[in-house]
C-alpha positions as CSV (number, residue, x, y, z in Angstrom):
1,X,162.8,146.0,74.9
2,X,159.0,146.6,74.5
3,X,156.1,144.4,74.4
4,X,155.0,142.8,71.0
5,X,151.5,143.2,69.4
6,X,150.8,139.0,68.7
7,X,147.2,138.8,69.8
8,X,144.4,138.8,67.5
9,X,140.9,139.3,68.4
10,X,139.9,135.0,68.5
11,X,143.3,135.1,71.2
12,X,141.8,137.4,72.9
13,X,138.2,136.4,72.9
14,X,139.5,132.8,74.1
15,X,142.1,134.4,76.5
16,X,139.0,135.9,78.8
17,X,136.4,133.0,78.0
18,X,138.9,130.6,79.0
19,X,139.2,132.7,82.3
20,X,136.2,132.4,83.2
21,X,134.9,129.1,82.7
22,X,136.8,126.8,85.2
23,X,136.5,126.7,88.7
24,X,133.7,128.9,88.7
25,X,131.3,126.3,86.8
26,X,133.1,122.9,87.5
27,X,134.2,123.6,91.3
28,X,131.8,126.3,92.9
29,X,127.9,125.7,91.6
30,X,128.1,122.9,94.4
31,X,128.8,125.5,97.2
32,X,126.8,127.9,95.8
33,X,123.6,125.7,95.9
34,X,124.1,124.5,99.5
35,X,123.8,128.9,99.9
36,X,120.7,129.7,97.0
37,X,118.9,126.2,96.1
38,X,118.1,125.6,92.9
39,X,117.6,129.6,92.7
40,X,121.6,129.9,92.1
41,X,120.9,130.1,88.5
42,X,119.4,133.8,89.1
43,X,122.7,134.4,91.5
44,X,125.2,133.4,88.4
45,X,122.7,135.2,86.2
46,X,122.9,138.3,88.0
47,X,126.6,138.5,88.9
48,X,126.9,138.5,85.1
49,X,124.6,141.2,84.9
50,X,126.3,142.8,88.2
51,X,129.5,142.5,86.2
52,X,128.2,145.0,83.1
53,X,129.2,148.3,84.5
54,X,132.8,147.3,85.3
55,X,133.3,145.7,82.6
56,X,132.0,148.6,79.9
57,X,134.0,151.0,82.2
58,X,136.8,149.0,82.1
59,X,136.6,148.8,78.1
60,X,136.3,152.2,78.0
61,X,139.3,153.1,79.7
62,X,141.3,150.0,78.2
63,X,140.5,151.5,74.9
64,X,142.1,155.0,75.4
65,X,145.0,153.5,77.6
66,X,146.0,149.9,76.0
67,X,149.0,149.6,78.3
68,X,150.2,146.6,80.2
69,X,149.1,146.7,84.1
70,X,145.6,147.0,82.7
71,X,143.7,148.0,85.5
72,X,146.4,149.8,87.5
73,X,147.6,151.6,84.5
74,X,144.6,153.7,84.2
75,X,143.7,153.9,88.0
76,X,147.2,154.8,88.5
77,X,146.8,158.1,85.5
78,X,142.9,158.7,86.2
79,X,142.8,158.6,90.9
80,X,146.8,158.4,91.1
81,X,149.6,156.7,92.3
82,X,147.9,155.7,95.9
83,X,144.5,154.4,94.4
84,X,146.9,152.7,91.6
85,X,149.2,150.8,93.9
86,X,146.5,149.4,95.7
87,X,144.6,148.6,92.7
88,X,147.6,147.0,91.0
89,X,148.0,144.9,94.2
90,X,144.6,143.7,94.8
91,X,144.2,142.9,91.0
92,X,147.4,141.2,90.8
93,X,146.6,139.2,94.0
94,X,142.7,138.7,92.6
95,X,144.6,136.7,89.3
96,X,146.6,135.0,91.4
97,X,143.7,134.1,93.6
98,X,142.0,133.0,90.7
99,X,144.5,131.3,89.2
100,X,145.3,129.1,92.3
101,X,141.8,128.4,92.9
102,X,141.9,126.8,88.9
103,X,144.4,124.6,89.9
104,X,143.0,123.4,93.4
105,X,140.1,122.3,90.9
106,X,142.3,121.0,88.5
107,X,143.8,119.3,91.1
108,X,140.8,117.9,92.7
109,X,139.4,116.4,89.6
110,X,142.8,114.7,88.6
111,X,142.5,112.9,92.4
112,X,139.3,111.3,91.2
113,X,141.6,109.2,88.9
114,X,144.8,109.3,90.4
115,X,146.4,108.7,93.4
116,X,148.4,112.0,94.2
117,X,148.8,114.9,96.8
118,X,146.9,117.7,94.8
119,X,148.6,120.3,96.1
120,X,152.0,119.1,94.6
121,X,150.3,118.1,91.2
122,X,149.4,122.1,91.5
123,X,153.0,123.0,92.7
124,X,153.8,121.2,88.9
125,X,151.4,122.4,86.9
126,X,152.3,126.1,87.7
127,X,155.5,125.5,86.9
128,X,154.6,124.2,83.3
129,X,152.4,127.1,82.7
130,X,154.9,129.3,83.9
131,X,157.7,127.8,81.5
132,X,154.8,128.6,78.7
133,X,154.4,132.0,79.2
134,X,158.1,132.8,79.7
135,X,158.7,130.9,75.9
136,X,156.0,133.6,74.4
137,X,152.2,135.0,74.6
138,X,151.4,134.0,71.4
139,X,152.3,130.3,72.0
140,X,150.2,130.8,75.2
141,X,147.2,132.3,73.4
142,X,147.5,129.7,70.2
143,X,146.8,127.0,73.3
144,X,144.2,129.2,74.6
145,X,142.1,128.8,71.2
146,X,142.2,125.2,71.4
147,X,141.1,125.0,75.2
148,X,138.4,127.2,74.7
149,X,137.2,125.6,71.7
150,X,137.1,122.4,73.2
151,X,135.8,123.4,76.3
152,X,132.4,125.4,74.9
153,X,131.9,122.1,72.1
154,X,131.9,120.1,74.9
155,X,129.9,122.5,77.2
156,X,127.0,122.8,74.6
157,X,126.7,118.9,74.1
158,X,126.6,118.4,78.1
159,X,123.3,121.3,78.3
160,X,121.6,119.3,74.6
161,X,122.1,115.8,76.1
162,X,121.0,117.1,79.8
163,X,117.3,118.4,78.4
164,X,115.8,115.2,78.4
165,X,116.9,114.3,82.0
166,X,115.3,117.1,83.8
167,X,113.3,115.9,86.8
168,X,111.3,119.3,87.7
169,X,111.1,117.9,91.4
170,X,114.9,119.3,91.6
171,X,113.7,122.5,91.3
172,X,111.6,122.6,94.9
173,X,111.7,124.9,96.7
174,X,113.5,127.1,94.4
175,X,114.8,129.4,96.9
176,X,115.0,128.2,100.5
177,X,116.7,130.9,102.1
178,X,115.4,133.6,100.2
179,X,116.4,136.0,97.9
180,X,119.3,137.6,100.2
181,X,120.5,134.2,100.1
182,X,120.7,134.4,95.7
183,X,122.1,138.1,96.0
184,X,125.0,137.6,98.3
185,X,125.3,134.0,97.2
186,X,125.9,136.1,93.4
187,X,128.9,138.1,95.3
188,X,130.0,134.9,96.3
189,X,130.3,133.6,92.4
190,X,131.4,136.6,91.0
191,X,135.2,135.6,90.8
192,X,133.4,133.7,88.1
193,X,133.4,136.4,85.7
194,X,136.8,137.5,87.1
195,X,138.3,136.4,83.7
196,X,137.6,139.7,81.7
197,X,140.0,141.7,84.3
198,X,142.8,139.4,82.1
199,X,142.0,140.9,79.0
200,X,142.5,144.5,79.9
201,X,146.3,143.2,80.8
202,X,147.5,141.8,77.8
203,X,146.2,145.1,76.2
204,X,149.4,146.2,75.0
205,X,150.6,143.1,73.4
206,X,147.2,142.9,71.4
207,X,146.9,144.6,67.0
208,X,144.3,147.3,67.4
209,X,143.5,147.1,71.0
210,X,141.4,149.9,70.8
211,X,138.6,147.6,69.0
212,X,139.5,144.2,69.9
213,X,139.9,144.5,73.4
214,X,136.1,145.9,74.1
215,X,134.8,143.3,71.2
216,X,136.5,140.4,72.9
217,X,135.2,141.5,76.4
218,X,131.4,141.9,75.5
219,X,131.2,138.6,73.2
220,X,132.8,136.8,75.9
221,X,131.0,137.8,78.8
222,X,127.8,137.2,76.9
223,X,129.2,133.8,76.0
224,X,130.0,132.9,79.3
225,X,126.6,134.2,80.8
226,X,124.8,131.9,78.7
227,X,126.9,128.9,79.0
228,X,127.1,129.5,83.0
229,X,123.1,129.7,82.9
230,X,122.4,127.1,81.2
231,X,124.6,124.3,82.6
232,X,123.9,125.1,86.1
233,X,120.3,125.5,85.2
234,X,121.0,121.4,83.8
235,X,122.9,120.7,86.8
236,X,120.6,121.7,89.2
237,X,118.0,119.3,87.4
238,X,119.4,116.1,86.9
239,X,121.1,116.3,90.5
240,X,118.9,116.5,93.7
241,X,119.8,118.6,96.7
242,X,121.7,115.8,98.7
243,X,124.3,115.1,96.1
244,X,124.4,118.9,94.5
245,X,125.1,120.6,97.8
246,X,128.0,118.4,98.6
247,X,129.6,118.0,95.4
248,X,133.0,119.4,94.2
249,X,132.6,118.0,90.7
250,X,128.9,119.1,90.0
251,X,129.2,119.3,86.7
252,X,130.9,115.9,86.2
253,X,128.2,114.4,88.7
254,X,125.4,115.9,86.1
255,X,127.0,114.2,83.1
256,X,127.3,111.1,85.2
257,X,123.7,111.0,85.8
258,X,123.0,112.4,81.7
259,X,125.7,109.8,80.1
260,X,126.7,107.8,82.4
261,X,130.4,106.9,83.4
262,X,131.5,107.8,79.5
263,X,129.7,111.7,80.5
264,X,131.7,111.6,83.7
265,X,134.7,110.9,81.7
266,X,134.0,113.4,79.1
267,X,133.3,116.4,81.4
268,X,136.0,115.6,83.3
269,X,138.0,116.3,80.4
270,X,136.1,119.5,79.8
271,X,137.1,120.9,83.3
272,X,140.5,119.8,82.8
273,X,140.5,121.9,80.1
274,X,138.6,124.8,81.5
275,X,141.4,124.7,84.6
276,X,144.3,124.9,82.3
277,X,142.8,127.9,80.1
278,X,142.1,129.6,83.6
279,X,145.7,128.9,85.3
280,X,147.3,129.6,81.7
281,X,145.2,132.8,81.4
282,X,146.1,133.6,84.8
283,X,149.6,133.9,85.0
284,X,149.9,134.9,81.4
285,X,147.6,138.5,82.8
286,X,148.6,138.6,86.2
287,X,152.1,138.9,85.6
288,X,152.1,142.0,83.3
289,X,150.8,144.0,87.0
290,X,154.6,144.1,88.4
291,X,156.0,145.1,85.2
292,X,153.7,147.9,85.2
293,X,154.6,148.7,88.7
294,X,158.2,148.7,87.9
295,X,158.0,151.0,84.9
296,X,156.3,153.2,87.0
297,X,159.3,152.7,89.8
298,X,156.7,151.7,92.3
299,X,158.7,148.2,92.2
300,X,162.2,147.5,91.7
301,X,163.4,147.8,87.9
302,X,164.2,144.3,87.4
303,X,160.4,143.4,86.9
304,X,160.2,145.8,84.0
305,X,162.7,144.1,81.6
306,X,161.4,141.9,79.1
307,X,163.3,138.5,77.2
308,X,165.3,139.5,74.6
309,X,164.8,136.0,73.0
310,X,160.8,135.8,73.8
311,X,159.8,139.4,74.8
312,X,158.1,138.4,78.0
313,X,158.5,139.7,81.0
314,X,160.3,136.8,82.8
315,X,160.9,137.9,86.1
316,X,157.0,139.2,87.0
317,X,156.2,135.7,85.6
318,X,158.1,134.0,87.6
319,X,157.1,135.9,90.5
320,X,153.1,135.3,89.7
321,X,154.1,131.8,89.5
322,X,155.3,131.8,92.6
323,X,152.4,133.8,94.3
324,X,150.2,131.3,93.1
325,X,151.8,128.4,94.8
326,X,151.5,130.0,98.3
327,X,147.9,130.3,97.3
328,X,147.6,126.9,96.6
329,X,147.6,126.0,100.9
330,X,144.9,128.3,101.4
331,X,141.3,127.2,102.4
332,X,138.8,127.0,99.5
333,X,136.0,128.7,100.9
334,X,138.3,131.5,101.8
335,X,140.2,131.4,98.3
336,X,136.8,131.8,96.9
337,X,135.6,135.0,98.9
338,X,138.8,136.9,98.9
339,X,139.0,136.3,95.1
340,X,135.9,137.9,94.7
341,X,135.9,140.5,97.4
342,X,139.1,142.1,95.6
343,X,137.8,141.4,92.5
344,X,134.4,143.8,93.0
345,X,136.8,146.7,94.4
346,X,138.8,146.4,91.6
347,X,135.1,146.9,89.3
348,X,134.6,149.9,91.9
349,X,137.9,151.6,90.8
350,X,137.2,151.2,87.2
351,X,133.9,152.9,87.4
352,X,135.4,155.9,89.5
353,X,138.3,156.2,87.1
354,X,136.0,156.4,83.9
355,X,134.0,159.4,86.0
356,X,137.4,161.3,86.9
357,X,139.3,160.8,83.2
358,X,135.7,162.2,82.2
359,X,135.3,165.1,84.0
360,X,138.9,165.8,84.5
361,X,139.0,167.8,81.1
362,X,141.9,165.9,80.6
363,X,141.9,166.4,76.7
364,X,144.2,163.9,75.3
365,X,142.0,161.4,77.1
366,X,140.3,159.8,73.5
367,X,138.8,156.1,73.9
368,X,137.6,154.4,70.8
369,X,134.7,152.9,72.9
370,X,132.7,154.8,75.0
371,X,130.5,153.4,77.9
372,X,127.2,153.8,77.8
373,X,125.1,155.4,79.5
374,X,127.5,157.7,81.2
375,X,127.7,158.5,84.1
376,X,124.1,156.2,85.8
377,X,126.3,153.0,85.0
378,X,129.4,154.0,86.8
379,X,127.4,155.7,89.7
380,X,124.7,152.6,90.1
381,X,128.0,150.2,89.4
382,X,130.1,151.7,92.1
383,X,126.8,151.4,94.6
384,X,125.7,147.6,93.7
385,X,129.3,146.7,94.3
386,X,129.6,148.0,97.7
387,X,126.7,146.7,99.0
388,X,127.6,143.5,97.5
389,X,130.7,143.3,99.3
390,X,129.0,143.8,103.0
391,X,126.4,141.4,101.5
392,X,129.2,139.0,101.4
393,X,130.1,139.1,104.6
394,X,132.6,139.8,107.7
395,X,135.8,137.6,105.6
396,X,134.9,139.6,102.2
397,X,135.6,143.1,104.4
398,X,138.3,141.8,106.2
399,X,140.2,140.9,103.0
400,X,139.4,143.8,101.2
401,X,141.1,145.8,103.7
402,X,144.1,143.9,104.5
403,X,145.0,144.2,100.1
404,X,144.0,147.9,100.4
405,X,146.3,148.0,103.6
406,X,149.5,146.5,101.9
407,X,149.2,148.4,98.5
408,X,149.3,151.3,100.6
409,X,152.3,150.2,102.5
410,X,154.2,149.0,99.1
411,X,153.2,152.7,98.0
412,X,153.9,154.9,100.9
413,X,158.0,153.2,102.0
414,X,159.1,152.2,98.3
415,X,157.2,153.8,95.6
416,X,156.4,157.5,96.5
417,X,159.8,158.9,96.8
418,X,160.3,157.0,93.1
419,X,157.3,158.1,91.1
420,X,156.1,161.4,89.9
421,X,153.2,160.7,88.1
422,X,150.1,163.3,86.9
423,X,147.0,161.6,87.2
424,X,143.5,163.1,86.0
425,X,142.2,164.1,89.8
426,X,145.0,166.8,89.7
427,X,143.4,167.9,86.4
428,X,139.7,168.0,88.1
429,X,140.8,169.7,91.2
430,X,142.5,172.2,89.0
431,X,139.2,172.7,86.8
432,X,137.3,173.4,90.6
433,X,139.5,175.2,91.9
434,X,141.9,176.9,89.8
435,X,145.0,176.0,91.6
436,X,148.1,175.3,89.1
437,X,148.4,172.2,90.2
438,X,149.1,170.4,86.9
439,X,152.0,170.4,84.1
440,X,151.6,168.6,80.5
441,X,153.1,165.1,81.6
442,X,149.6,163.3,81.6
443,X,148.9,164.9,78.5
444,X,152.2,164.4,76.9
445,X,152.3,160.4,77.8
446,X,148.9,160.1,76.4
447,X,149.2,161.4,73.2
448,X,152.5,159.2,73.2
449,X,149.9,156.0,74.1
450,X,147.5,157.1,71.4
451,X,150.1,157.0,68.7
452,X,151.4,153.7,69.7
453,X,147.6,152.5,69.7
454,X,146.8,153.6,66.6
455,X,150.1,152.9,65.0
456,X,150.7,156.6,64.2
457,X,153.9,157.2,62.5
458,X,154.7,160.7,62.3
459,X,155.5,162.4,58.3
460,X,156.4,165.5,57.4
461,X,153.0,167.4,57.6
462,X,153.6,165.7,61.8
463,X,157.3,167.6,61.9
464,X,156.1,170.7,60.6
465,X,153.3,170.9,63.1
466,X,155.5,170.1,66.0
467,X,157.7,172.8,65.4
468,X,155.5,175.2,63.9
469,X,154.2,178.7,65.9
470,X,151.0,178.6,67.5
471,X,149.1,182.0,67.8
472,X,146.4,182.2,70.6
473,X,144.2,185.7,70.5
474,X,141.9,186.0,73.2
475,X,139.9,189.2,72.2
476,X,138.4,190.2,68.5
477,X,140.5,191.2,66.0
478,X,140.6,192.7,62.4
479,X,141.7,191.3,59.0
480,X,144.4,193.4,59.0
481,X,145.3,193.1,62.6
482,X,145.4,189.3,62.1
483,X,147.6,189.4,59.0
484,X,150.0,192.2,60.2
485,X,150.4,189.5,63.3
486,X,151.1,186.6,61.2
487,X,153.3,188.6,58.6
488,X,155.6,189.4,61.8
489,X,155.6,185.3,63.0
490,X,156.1,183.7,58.9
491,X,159.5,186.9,58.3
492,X,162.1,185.1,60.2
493,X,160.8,181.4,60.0
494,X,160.9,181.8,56.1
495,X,163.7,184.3,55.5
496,X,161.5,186.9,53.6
497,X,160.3,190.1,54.3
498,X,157.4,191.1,56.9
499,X,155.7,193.5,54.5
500,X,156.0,191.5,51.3
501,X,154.4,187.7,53.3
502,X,151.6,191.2,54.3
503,X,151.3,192.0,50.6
504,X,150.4,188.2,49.6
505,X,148.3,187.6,52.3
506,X,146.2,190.4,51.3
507,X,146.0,189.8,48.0
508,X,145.4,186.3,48.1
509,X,142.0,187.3,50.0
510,X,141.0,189.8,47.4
511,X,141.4,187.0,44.8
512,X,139.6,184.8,46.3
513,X,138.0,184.4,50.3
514,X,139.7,181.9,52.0
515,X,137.0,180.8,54.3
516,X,136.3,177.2,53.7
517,X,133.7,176.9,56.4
518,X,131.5,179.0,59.3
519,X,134.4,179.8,61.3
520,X,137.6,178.5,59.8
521,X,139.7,180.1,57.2
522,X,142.9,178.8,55.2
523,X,145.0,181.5,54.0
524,X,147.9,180.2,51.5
525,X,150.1,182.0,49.7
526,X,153.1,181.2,47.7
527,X,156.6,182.4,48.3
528,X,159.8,183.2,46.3
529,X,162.6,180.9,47.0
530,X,163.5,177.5,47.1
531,X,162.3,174.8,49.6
532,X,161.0,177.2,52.2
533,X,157.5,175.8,53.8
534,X,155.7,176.6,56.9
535,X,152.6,176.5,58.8
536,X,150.9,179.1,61.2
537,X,147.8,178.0,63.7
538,X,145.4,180.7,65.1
539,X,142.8,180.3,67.4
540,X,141.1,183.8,68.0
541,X,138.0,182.6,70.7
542,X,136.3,186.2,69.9
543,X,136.6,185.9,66.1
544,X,138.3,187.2,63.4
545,X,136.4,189.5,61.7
546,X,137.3,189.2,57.7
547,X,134.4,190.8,56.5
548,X,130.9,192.3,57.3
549,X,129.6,188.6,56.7
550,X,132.5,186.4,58.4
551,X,133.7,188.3,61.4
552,X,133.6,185.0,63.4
553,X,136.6,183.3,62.5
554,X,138.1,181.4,65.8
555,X,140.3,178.7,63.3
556,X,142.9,180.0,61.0
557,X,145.4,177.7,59.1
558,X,148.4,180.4,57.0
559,X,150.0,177.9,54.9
560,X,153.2,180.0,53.0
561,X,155.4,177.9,50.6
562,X,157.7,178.0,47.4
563,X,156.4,176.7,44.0
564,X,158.5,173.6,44.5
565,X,157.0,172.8,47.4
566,X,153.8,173.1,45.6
567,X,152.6,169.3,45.6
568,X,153.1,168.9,49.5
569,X,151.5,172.1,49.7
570,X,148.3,170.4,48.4
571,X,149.0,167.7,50.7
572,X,149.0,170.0,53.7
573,X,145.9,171.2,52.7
574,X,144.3,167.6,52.3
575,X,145.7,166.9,55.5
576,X,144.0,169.7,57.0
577,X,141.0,169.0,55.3
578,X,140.7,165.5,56.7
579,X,141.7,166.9,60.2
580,X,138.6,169.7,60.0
581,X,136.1,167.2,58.7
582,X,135.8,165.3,62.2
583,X,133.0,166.7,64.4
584,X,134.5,166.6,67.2
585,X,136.9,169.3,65.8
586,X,135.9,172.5,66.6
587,X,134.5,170.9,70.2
588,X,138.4,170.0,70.8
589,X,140.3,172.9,69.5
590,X,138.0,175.5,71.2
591,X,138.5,173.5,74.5
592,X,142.0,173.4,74.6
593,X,143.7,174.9,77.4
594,X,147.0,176.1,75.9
595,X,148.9,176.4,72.4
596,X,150.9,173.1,73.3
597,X,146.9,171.4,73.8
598,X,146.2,173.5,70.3
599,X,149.5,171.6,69.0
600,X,148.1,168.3,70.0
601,X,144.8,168.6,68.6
602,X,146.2,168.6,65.1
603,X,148.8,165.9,65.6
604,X,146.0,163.4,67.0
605,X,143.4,164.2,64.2
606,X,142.7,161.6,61.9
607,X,143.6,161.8,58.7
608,X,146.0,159.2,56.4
609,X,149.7,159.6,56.7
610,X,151.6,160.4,54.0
């Protein structure tokens, strides 16, 4: 049983906002001051900005591949099944990191009003959201609204009231350590933003993922650069260094000194909140990674099956859920840095798979968004995140290594005998080099994950096109050439005689030219008989030569059907018409490798179904 589309574009939107403010803005500002000063409002600042070429790569590729496993999904088809496994496992791990480090805030707030062992209020509250995301997504997400809500109401009243307060003596010296101390201090906070890795996830259980996914991403990592800005910006005004650097409730300590013990109280709340959207969020993205694994056999099969009474997938749930409570023992400080360390490789994956699927030539590779400025982003992306993991230091390395070490293990004793993969490399190495390397399978399971996308269900003009003949001509021909050819091809599909098919196609142009546009011709012709309809495709890359004028025909559509067939007939031809009109057309069908790649080209065009 398959995923269901239940997310919206507000689900969505709140599902990654909610991600991303918890621990990040009620938890780490503290730590992160004690490393920047007051000058950790640049360091949040620019890890949101630092986050902007992942994150458009990552729509990109989320866009043309809306499949659950996110991340992994289109590593594992653009660098292949090595680079995916470890992706998969590092993102998977960089969730649950995430999500664990929620709940240790979460946690740590609750002790401020009640006496009880965090770690086993965290033990319980994973269990709860666990038990959620099992009973549905959509239930999940229609909490997630509310959180968020909530949260960013309660957010914007804490920076209005807060204005007033600022004591500009806070601010001195603004950066004590320098600004190596704010850049590596931003590596150090970038799990904050960790939240739009979720989004790509949940992709396949989203309506038109292709446009909602990349919307919900951008507006919520603008929202949350603003909203991390400015409250820190607050916090770091109201609070002086003593009590700033050693608080883990910073933001409750700021509304304490804005509101008083009512503000305390109130932003308590709010982080409460944030920590449940985060944990919630958490498990509800992290968990789709082993299902993706397993559907690609690089896991057991059990993790692929979904409820037939909720259509989750309970049993990588569960096993997130458990993850998460072994992360709930581990340090903080260490928590924070491997989160964010796995995290920023993650980034540097996306950015190389958007180059490969790219220059691949890989043609069935179509996104709905494209990332700007192409390829300076992914090249100065893929740079700035390196040097922002050595910036980060010796624990950042160490557990960027030791992910990238086990996904390789999981890969290379469980899941390479079991998988079989293409992935776009293949398709760049065969471009270089020529080597047949490569069959249709990437090709084939894209234009599969298109259809599903755009909810593409197939009519008749679809069947006849699937099964039709496809003529490739690689050198000039004549008129007469070309229609002798296609006389030969129509005889047996339609029952009738080679020389009489000859006879109409030849009159039919002396009637009236059938080129429609520079370069393309439709030839149809009608045909004695009952219920007899076909289509022929021609691509000719030297031309066609039909006359003195047009002797550069490389697209040729021979349409041949009875007079009762004569209303689909026009409808063929509409369809065609609608097909032709994109201009990326003729770019696409002259590009194409083979007939089959011909084939698809006409079968992915947009046009309205009948």
């Amino acid at each position: 049983m398959g995923l269901r589309k239940q997310l919206g574009f507000i689900e969505v939107y709140c599902i990654a906002t909610g991600a991303m403010i918890s621990s990040g803005l009620f938890v780490l500002p503290g730590l992160a001051h004690a490393k920047a000063g007051p000058a950790v409002i640049f360091s949040y600042f620019i890890a949101g900005l630092l986050i902007i070429p992942g994150m458009l790569s990552q729509a990109e590729l989320v866009s043309a591949m809306p499949k659950a496993g996110g991340t992994y999904f289109y590593v594992m088809r653009s660098l292949g099944p090595a680079a995916g496994t470890v992706d998969s496992i590092i993102t998977w791990f960089s969730m649950t990191l995430k999500s664990a480090f929620a709940l240790v805030g979460m946690a740590a707030f609750a002790g401020l009003y009640l006496e009880i062992d965090i770690r086993l209020l965290g033990v319980v509250l994973t269990i709860v959201f666990v038990l959620l995301n099992i009973i549905g997504i959509k239930e999940a997400g229609k909490l997630q609204i509310i959180l968020v809500s909530s949260l960013i109401a309660i957010l914007v009243l804490y920076v209005i009231k807060g204005v007033p307060h600022l004591n500009i003596r806070n601010f001195e010296p603004f950066a004590p350590n320098g600004f190596l101390a704010v850049l590596s201090t931003a590596g150090f906070v970038f799990i904050s933003y960790g939240g739009l890795l979720k989004v790509a996830s949940i992709a396949e259980e989203t309506k038109n993922p292709a446009r909602t996914v990349p919307l919900a991403m951008i507006f919520s990592l603008i929202t949350v650069i603003i909203l991390y800005t400015t409250v820190i910006f607050i916090t770091s005004g109201v609070l002086s260094d003593s009590v700033l650097d050693t608080s883990l409730t910073p933001i409750s300590d700021g509304a304490h000194a804005i509101m008083g013990r009512t503000g305390a109280l109130i932003l308590g709340m709010a982080a409460m909140l944030a920590f449940i959207s985060t944990a919630n969020a958490g498990i509800m993205a992290a968990s789709r990674y082993p299902l993706a694994l397993a559907r690609d056999h690089m896991l057991p099969k059990g993790f692929e099956r979904t409820s037939e009474r909720f259509g989750t997938p309970t049993k990588s749930i569960l096993l997130t859920g458990a993850v998460i409570i072994l992360f709930l023992f581990i340090k903080l400080d260490f928590l924070v840095k491997a989160a964010s360390a796995v995290l920023i490789l993650t980034f540097i994956f996306s950015c190389m798979s958007v180059i490969i699927m790219r220059e691949s030539g890989v043609q069935n590779y179509r996104p709905k968004f494209y990332s700007p400025f192409y390829p300076w982003m992914q090249i100065s992306g893929i740079i700035l995140y390196i040097f922002l993991v050595f910036e980060m230091g010796r624990e950042a390395i160490i557990a960027n290594l030791a992910f990238v070490t086990g996904g390789l293990f999981i890969y290379w004793f469980y899941g390479k005998v079991r998988t079989s993969n293409e992935y776009a490399l293949l398709h760049l190495i065969k471009r270089i080099t020529a080597t047949d390397l490569i069959t249709r399978n990437l090709e084939d399971e894209l234009k599969e994950i298109i259809r599903d996308r755009d909810e593409i269900v197939g009519d008749r003009f679809d069947h006849i096109i699937e099964n039709c003949t496809i003529i490739d001509i690689p050198e000039s021909i004549s008129l007469d050439r070309f229609f002798h050819i296609s006389s030969d091809i129509l005889a047996p599909r339609l029952s009738i005689d080679a020389e009489t098919i000859l006879t109409l196609l030849k009159n039919r142009e002396k009637e009236n030219s059938t080129i429609i546009a520079p370069g393309l011709a439709i030839p149809h012709i009608i045909v004695e008989g009952e219920g007899k309809f076909d289509i022929l495709l021609i691509r000719c890359k030297q031309g066609i030569v039909f006359s003195d004028q047009f002797n550069d025909i490389k697209t040729a559509f021979i349409l041949a059907g009875t007079k009762d067939e004569r209303n689909f007939h026009l409808r063929a031809l509409s369809a065609i018409a609608q097909i032709i009109h994109d201009h990326k057309f003729p770019k696409r069908w002259l590009a194409a490798p083979d007939t089959e790649a011909l084939r698809d080209v006409i079968l992915l065009g947009r046009r309205k179904r009948m």
